[in-house]
N, C-alpha and C positions, 0 to 999 in steps of 0.2 A: 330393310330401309334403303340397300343400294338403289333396287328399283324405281322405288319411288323418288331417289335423289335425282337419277337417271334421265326420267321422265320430266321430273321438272325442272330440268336444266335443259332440256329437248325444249320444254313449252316457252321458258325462257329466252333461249334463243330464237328460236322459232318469232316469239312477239319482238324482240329486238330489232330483226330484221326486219320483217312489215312494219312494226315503226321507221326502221331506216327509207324504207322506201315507199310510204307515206307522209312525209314531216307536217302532213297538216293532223292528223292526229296526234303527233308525239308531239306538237306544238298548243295542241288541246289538251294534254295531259301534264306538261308543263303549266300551263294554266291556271290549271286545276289546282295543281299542287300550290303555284305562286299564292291565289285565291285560298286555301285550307292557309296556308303560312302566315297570310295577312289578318286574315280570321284571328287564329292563336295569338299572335302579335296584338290586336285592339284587348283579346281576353286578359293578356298578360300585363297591358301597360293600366288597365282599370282594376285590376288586384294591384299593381304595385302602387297607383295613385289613393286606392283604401290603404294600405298598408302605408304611407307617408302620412294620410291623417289621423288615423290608429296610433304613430308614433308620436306625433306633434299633441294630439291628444295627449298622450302618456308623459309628454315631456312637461307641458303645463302645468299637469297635478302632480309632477314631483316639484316644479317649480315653486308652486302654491306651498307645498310641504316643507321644501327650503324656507321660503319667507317665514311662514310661523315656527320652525327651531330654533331660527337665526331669535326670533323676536324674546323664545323663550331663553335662551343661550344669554339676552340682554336682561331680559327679566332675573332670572339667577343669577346675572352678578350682580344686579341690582341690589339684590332680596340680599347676596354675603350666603348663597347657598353652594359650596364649589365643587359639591358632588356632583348636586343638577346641574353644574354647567359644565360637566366633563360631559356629561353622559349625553347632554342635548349638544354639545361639540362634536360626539361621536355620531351620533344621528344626524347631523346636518352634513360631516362628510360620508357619511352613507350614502344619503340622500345626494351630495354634487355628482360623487362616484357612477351612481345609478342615472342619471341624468348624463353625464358624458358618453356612457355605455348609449343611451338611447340615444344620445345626436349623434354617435358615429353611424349607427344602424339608418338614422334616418339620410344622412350621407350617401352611405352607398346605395340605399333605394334610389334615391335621389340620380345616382348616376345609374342606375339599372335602369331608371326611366328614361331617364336622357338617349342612353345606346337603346330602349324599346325603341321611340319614337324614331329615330335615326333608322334601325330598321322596316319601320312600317312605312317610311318614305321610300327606303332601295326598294322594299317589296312592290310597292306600288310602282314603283318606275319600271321596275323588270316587267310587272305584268303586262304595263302598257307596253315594251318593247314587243314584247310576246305579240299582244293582240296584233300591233301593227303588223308584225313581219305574218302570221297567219290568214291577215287580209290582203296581206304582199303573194300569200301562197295561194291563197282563194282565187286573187285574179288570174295568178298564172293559171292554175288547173281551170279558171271557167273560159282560159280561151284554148287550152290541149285539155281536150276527156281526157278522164281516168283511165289510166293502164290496165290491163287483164288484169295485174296483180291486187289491184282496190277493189276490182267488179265483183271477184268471189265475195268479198266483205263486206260488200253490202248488200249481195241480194242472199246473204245466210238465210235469210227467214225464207225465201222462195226456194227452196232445197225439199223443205217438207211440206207437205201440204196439212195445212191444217188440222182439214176432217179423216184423212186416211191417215196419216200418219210416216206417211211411202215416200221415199226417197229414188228415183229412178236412176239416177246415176248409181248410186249404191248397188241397187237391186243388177246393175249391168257390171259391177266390175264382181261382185258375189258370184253371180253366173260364169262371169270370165275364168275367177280363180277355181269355178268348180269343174270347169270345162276344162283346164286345164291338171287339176290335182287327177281327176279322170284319164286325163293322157298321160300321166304319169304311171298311174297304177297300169293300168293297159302294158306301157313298156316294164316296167319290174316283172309283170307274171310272163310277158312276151318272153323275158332273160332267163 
């Protein structure tokens, strides 16, 4: 596993760096990400707005349920029943119990929505900071070309050729190192 830690700690820096000295990609990538986060955020604030009505829902038909124990709670003592009116006492604080339980719940959805929304505003304000300063960047590179360090990056696709599959540069440094592992051996049998 070192190796492969190795390696990708290599490739990791490696991309670090050409993001450092590219910022119009790593400003695109940033982007990217602002854009997936505001995504999740609209996902998140419409499950917790189902889930405020799901509760409000749930709070009303226990409400409904209070009213008719309370009614029956009036009926037996009406009727001189004091069993039934213990018992619909105890179910009607059941019933408030369970209902408070659900308006706290609905509460703090309440304020999960609230810090959603609050989020999907910064998001969206970052992103726009983002776009501006990447067309802040744009202008500057369309009046200096791009560095050697970007050129490799983007003619990656002109490296191979399509239908051969042949890479030339390759094929010259492959030569080079054979050329030389050749003067190597040469001098060992020389010694």
């Amino acid at each position: 596993m070192g190796l492969f830690d190795d390696i990708g700690k290599f490739l990791e820096d490696r991309l670090d760096e050409f993001l450092r000295d590219n910022p119009h990609l790593e400003l695109q990538a940033i982007e990217d990400q602002l854009r997936e986060q505001e995504e999740d955020t609209r996902r998140l604030i419409v499950n917790l707005q189902r889930q405020e009505q799901q509760i409000q829902d749930e709070i009303l038909a226990i409400a409904k349920d209070i009213e008719l124990w309370h009614k029956r709670v009036n009926k037996a003592e009406s009727a001189n029943k004091p069993d039934l009116v213990q018992a619909a006492k105890e179910r009607e604080a059941t019933l408030l119990r369970q209902g408070n339980q659900k308006w706290g719940q609905m509460e703090g959805v309440k304020q999960n929505l609230v810090k959603a929304k609050e989020l999907l505003q910064q998001t969206r304000a970052k992103r726009k900071e983002v776009q501006a300063k990447a067309a802040e960047v744009a202008r500057s590179q369309a009046q200096n070309p791009p560095s050697s360090s970007t050129s490799g990056w983007e003619k990656a696709d002109t490296y191979r050729s399509s239908t051969t599959g042949h890479d030339p540069l390759d094929d010259r440094f492959r030569q080079w190192e054979m050329d030389e592992e050749i003067e190597q051996m040469k001098r060992e049998m020389g010694n």
